[in-house]
N, CA, C and O atoms as CSV, one atom per row, in Angstrom:
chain,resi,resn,atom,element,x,y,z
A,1,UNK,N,N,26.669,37.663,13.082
A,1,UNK,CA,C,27.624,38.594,12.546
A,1,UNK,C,C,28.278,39.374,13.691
A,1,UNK,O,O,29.386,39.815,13.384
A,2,UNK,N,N,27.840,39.672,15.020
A,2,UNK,CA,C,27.889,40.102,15.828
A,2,UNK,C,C,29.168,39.821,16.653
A,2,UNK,O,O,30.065,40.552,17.073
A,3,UNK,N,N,28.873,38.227,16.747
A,3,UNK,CA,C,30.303,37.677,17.173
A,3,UNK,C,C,31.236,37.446,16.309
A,3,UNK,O,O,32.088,36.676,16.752
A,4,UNK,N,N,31.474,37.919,14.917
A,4,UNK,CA,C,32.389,38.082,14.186
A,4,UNK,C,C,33.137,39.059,14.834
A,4,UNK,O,O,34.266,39.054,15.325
A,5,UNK,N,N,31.951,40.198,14.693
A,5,UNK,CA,C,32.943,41.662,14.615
A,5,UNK,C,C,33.629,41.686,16.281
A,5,UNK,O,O,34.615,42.377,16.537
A,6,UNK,N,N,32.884,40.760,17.405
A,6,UNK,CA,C,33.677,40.850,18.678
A,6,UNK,C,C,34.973,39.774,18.669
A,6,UNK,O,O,35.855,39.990,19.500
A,7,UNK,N,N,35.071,39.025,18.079
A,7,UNK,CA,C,36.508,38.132,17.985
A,7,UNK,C,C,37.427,39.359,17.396
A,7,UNK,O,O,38.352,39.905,17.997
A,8,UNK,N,N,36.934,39.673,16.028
A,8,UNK,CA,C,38.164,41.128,15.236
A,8,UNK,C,C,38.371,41.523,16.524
A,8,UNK,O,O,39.385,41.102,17.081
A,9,UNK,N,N,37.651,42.219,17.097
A,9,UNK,CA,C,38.198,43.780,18.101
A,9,UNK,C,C,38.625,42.972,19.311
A,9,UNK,O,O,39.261,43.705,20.068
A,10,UNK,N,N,38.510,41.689,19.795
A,10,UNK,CA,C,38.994,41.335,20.928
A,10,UNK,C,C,40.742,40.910,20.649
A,10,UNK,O,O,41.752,41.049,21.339
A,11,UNK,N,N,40.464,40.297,19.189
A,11,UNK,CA,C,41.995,39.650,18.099
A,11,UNK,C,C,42.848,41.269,18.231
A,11,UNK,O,O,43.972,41.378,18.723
A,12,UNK,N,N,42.202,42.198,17.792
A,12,UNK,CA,C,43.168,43.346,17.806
A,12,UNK,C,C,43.338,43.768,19.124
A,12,UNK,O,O,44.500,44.174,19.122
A,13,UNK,N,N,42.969,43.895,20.055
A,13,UNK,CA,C,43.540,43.794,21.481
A,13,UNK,C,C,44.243,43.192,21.734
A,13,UNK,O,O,45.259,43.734,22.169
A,14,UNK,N,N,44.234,42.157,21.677
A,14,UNK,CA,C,45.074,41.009,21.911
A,14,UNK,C,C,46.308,40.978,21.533
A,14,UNK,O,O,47.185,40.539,22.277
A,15,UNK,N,N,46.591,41.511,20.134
A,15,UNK,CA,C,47.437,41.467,19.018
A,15,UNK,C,C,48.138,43.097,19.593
A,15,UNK,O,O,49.304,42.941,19.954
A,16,UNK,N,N,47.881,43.855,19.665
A,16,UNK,CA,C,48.386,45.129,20.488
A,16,UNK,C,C,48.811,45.237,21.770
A,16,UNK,O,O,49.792,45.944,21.999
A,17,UNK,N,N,48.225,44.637,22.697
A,17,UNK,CA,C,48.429,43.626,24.289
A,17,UNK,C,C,49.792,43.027,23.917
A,17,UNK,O,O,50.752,43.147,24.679
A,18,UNK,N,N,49.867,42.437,22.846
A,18,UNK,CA,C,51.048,41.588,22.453
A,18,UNK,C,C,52.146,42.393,22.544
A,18,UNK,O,O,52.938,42.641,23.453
A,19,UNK,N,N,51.995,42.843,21.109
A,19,UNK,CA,C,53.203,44.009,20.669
A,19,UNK,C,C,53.815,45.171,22.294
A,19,UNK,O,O,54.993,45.440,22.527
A,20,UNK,N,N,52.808,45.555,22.999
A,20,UNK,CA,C,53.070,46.261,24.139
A,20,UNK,C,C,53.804,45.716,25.214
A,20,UNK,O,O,54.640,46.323,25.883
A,21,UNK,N,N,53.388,44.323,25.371
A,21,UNK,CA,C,53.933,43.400,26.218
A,21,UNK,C,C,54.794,43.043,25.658
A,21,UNK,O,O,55.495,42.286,26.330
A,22,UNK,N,N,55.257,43.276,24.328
A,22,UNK,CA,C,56.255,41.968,23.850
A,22,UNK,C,C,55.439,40.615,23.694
A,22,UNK,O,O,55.107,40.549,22.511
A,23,UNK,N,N,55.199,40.038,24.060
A,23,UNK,CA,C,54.539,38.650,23.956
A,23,UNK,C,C,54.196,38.379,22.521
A,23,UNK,O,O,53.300,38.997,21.947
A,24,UNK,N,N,54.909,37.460,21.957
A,24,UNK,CA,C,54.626,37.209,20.781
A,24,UNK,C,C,53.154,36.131,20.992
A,24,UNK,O,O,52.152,36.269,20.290
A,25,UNK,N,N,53.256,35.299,21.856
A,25,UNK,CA,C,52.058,34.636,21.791
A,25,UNK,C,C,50.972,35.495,21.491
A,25,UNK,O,O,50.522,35.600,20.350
A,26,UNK,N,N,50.440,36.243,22.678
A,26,UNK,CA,C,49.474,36.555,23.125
A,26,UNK,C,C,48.833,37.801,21.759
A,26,UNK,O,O,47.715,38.191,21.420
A,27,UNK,N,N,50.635,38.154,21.182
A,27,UNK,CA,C,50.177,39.066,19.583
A,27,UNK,C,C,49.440,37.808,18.597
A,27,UNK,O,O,48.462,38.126,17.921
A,28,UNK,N,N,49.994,36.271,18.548
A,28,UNK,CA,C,49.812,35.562,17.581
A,28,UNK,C,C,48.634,35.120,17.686
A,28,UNK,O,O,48.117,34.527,16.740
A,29,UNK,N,N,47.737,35.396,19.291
A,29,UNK,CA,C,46.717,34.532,19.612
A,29,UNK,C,C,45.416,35.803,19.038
A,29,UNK,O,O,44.292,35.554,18.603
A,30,UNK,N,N,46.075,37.160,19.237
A,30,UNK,CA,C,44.882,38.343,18.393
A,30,UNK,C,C,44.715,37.994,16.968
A,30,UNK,O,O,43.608,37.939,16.433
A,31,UNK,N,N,45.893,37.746,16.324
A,31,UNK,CA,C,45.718,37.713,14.994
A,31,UNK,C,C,44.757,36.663,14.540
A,31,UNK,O,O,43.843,36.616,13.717
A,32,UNK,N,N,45.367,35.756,15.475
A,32,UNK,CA,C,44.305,33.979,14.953
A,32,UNK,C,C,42.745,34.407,15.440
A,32,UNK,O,O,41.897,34.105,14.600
A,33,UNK,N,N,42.302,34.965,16.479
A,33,UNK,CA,C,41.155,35.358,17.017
A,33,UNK,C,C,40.631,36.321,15.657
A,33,UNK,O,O,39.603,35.961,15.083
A,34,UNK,N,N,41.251,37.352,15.247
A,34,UNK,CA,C,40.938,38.332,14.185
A,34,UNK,C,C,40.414,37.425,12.938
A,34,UNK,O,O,39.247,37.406,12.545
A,35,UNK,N,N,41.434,36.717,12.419
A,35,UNK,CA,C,40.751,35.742,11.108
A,35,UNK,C,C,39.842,34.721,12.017
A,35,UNK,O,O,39.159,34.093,11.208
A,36,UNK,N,N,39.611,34.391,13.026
A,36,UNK,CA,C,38.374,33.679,13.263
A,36,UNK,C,C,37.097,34.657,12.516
A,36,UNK,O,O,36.358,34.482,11.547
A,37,UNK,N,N,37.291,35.827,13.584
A,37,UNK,CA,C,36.298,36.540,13.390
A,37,UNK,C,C,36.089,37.160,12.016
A,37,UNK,O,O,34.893,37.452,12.016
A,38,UNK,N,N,36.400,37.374,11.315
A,38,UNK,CA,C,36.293,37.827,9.683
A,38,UNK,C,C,36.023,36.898,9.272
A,38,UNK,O,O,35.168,37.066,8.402
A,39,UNK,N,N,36.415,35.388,9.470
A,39,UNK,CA,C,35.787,33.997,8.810
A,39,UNK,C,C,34.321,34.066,8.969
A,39,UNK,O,O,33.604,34.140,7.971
A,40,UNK,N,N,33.725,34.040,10.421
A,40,UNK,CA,C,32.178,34.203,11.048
A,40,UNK,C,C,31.748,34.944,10.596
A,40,UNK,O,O,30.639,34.551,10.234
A,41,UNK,N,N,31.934,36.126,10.269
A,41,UNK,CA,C,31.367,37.188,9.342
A,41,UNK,C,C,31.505,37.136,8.265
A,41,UNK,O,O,30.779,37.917,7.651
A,42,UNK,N,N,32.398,36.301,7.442
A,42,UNK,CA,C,32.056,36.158,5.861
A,42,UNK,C,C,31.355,35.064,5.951
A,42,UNK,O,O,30.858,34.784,4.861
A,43,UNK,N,N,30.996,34.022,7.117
A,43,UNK,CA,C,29.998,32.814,6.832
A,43,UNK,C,C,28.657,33.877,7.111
A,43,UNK,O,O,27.844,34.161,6.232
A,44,UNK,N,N,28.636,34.113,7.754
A,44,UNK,CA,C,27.027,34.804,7.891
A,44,UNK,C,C,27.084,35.480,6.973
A,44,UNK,O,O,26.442,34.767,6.201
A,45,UNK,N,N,27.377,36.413,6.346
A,45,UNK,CA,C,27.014,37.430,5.111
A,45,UNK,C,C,27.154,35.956,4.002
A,45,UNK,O,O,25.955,35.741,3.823
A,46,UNK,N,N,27.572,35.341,3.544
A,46,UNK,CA,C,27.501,34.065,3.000
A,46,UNK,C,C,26.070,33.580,2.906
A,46,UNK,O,O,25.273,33.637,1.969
A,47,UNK,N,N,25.942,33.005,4.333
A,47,UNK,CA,C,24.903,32.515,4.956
A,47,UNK,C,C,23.733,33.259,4.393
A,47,UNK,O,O,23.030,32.680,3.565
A,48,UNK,N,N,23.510,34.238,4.685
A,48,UNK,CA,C,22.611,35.509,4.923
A,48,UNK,C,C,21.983,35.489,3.296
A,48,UNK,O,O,20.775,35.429,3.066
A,49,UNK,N,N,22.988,35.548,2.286
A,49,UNK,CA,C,23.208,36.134,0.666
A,49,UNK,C,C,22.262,34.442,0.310
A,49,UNK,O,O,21.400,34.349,-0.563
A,50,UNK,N,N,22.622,33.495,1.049
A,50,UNK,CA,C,22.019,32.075,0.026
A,50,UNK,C,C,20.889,32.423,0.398
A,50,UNK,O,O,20.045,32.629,-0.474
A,51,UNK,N,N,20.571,32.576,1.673
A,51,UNK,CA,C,18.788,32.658,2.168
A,51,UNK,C,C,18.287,33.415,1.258
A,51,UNK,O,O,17.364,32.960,0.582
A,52,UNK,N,N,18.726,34.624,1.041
A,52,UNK,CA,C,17.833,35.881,0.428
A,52,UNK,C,C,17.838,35.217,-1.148
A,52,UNK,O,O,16.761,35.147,-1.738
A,53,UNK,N,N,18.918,34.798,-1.719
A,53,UNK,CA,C,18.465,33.972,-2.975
A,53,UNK,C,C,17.804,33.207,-3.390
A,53,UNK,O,O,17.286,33.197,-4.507
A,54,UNK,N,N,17.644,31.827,-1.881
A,54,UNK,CA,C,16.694,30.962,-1.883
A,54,UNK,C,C,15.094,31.500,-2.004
A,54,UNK,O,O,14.126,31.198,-2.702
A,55,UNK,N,N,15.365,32.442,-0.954
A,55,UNK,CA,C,13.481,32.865,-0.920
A,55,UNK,C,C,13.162,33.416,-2.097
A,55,UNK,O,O,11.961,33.329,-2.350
A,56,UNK,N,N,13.660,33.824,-2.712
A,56,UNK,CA,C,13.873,35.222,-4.326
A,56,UNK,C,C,13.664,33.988,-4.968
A,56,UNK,O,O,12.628,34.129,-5.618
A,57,UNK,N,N,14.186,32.652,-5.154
A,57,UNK,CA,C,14.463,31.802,-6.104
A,57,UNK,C,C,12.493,31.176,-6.012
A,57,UNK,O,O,11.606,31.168,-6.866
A,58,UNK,N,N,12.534,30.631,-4.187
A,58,UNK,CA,C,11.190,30.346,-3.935
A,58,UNK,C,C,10.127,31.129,-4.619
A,58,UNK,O,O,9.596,30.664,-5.628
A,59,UNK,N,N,9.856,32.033,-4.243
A,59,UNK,CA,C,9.031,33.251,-4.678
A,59,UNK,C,C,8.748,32.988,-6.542
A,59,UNK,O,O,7.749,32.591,-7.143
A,60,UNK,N,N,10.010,33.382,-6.995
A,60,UNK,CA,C,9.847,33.172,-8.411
A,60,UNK,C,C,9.345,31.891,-8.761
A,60,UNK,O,O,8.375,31.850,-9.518
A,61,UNK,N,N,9.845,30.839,-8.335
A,61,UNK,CA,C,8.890,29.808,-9.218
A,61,UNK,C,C,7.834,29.576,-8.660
A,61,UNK,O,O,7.186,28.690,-9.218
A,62,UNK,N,N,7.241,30.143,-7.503
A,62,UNK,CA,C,5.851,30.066,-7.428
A,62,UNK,C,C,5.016,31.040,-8.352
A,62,UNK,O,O,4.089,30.792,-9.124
A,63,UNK,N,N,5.551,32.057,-8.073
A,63,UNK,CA,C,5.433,32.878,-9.359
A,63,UNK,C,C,4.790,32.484,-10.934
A,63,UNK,O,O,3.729,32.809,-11.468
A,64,UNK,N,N,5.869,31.688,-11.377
A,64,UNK,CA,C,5.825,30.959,-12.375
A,64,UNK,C,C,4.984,29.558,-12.761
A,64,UNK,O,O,4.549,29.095,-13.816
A,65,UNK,N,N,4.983,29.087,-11.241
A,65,UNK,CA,C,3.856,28.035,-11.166
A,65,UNK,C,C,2.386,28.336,-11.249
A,65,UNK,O,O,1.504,27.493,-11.419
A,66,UNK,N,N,2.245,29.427,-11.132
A,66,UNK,CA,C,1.434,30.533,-11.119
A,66,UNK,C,C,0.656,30.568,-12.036
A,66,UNK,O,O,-0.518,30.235,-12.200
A,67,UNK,N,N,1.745,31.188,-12.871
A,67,UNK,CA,C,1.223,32.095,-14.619
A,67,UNK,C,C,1.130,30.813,-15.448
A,67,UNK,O,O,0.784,30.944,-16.622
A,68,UNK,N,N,1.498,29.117,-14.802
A,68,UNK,CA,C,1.842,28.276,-15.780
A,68,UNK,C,C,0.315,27.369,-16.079
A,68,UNK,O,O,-0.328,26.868,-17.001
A,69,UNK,N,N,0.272,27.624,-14.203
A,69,UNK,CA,C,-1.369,27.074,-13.811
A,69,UNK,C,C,-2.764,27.685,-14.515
A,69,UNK,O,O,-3.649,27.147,-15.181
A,70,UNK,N,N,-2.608,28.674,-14.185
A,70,UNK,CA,C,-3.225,30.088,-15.242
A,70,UNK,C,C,-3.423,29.744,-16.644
A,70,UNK,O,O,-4.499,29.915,-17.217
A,71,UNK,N,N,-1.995,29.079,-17.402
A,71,UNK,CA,C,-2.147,29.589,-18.500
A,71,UNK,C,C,-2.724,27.852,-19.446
A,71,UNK,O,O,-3.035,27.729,-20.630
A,72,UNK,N,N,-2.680,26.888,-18.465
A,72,UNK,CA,C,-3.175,25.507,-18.581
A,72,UNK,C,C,-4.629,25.904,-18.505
A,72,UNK,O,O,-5.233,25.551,-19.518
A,73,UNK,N,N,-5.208,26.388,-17.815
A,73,UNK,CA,C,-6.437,26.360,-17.258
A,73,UNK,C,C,-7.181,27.265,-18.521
A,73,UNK,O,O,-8.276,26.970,-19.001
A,74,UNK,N,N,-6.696,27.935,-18.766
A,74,UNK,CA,C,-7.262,28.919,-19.881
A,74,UNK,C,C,-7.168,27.932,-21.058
A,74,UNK,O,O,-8.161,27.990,-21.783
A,75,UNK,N,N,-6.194,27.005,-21.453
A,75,UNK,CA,C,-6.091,26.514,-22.401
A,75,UNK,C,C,-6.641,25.304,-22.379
A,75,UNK,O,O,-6.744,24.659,-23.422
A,76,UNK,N,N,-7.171,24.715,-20.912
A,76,UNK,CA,C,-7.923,24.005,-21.440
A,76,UNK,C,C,-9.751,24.442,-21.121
A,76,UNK,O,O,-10.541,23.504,-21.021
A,77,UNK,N,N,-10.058,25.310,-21.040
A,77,UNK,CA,C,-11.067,26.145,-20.971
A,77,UNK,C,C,-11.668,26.312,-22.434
A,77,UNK,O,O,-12.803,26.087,-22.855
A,78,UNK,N,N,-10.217,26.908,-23.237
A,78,UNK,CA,C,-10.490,26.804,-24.611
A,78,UNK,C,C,-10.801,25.805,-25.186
A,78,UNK,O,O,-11.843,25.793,-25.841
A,79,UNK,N,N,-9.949,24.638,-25.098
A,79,UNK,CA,C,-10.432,23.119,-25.913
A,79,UNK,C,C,-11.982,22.570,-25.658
A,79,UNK,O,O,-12.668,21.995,-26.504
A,80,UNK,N,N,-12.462,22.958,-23.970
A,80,UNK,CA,C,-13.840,22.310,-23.751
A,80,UNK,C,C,-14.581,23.200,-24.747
A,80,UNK,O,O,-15.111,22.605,-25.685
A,81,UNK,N,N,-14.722,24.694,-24.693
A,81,UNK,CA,C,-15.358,25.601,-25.353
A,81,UNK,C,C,-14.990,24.622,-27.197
A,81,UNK,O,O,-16.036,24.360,-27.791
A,82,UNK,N,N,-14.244,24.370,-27.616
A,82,UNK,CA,C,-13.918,23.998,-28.717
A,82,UNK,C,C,-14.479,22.633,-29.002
A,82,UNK,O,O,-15.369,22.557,-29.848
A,83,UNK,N,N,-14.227,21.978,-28.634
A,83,UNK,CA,C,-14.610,20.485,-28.395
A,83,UNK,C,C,-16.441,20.513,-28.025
A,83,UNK,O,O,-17.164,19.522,-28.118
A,84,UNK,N,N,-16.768,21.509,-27.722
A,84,UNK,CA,C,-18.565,21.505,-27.272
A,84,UNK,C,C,-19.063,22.150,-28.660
A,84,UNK,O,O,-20.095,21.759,-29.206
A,85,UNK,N,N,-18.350,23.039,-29.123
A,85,UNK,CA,C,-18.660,23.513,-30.394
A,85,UNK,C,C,-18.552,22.392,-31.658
A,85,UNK,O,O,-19.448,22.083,-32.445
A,86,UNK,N,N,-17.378,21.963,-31.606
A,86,UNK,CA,C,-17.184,20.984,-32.952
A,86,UNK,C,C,-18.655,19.310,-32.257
A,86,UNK,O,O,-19.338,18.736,-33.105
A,87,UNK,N,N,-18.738,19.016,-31.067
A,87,UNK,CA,C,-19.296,18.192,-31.157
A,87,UNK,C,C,-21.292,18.803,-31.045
A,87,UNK,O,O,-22.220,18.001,-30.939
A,88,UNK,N,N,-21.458,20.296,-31.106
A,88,UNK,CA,C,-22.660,20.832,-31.382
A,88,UNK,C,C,-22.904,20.650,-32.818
A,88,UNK,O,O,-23.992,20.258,-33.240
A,89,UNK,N,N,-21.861,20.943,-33.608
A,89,UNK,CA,C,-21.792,20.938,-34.994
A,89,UNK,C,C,-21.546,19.417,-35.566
A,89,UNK,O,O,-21.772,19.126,-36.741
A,90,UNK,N,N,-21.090,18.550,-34.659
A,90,UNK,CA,C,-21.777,17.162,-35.509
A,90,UNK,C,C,-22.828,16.384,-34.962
A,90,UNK,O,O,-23.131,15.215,-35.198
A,91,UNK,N,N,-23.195,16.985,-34.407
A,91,UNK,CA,C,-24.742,16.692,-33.880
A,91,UNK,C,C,-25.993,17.519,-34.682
A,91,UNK,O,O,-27.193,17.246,-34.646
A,92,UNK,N,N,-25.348,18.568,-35.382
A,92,UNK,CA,C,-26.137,18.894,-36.244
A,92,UNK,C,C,-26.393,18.009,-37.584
A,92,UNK,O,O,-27.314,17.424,-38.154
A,93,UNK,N,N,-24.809,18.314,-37.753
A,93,UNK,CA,C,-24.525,17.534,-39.210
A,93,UNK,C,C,-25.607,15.499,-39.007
A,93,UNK,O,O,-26.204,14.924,-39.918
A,94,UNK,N,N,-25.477,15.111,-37.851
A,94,UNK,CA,C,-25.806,13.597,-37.993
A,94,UNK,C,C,-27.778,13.881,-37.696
A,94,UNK,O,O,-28.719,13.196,-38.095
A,95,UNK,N,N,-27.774,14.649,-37.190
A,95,UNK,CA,C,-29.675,14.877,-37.296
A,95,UNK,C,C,-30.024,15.339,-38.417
A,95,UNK,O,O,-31.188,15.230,-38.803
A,96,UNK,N,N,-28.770,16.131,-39.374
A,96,UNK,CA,C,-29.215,16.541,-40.944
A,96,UNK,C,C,-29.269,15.250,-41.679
A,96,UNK,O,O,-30.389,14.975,-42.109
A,97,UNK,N,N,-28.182,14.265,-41.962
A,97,UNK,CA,C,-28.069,13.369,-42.604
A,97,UNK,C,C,-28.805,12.009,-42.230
A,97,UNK,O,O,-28.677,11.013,-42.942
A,98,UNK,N,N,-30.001,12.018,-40.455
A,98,UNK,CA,C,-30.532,10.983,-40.841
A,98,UNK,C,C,-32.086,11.376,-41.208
A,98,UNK,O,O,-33.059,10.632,-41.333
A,99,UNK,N,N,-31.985,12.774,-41.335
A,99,UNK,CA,C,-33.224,13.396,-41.978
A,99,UNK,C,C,-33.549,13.353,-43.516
A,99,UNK,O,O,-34.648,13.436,-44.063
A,100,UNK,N,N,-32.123,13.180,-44.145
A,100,UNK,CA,C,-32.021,12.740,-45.414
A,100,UNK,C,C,-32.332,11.608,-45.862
A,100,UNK,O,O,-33.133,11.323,-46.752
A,101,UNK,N,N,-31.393,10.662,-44.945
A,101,UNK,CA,C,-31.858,9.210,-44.964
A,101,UNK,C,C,-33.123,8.782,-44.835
A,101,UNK,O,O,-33.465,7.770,-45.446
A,102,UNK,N,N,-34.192,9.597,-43.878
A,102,UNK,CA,C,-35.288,9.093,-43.865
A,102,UNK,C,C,-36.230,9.810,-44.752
A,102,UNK,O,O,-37.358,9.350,-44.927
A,103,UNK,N,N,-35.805,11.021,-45.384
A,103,UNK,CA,C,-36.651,11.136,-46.904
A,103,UNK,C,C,-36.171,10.075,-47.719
A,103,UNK,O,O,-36.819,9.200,-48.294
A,104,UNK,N,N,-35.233,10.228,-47.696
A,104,UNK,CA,C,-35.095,9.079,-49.434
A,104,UNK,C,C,-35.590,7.499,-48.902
A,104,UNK,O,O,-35.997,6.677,-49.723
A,105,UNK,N,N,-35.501,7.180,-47.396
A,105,UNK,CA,C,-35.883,6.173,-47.356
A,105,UNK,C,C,-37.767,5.931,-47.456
A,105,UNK,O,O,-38.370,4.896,-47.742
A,106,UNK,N,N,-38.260,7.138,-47.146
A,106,UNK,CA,C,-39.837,7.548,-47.364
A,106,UNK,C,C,-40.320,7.299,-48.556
A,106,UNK,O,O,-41.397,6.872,-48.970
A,107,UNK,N,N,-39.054,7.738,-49.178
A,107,UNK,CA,C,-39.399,8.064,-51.199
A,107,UNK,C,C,-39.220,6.774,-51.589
A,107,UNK,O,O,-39.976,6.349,-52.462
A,108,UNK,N,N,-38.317,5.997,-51.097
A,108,UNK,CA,C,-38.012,4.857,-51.823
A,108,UNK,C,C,-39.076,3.817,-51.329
A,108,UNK,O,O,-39.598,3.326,-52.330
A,109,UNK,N,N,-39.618,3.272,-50.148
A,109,UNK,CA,C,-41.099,3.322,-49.508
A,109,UNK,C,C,-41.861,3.684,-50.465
A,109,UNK,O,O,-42.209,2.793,-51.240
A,110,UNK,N,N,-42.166,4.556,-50.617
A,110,UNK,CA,C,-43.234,4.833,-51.759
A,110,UNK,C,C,-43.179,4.306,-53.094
A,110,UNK,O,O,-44.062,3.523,-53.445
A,111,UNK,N,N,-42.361,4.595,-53.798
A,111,UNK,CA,C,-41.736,4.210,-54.852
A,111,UNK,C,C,-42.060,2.628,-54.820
A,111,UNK,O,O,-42.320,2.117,-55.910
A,112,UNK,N,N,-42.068,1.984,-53.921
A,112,UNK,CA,C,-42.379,0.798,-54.020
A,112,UNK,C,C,-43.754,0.513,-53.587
A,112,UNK,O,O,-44.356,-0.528,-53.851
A,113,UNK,N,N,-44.157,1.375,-52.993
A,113,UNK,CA,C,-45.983,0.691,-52.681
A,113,UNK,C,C,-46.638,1.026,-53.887
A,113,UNK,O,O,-47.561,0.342,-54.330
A,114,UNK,N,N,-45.997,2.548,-54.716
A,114,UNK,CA,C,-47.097,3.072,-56.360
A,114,UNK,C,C,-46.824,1.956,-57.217
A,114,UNK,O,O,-47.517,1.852,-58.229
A,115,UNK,N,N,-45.760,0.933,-56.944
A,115,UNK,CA,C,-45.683,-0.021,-57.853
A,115,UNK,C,C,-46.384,-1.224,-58.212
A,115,UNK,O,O,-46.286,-1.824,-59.283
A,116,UNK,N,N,-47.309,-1.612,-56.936
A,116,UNK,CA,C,-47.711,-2.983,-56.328
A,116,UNK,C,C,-48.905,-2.575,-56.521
A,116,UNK,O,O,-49.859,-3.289,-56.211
């Protein structure tokens, strides 16, 4: 930005050098030096404005990669917790029902030896 603002002030010398001297060149060569320099300085403030957006932009979606990672991890935290529960509870349910099976299969066993 620096050498922006020294092309302006060297362009307006130049451009006043001119007018004093008469010299139209040496006025036409400040002016062209002047919009150099205001060009270089609107590329760097340009320049300057994408960086600070980029990193702001960076930042945020790490940010977001963040709270997203977070919020996977919790959710699948929940399903194991869920999934250990529903498969505690049919591990109950299948030790109930072959406890059944093996009374009635006891009874029916019997049922056939009081017969013989």
């Amino acid at each position: 930005m620096m050498t922006g603002k020294l092309d302006q002030i060297s362009g307006e010398v130049k451009e006043k050098a001119g007018e004093v001297l008469d010299d139209s060149k040496l006025k036409a060569e400040g002016v062209v030096q002047q919009g150099v320099g205001k060009t270089k300085e609107v590329a760097a403030d340009a320049k300057e404005k994408a960086e600070n957006f980029a990193g702001e932009a960076k930042e945020k979606a790490a940010h977001f990669a963040g709270e997203a990672k977070e919020k996977v991890e919790n959710f699948a935290g929940e399903a194991k917790e869920k999934a250990a529960h529903l498969a505690g509870e049919a591990k109950e349910k299948v030790a109930h029902l072959a406890e059944e099976a093996k009374e009635k299969a006891e009874g029916l066993i019997n049922d056939i030896k009081s017969k013989f």
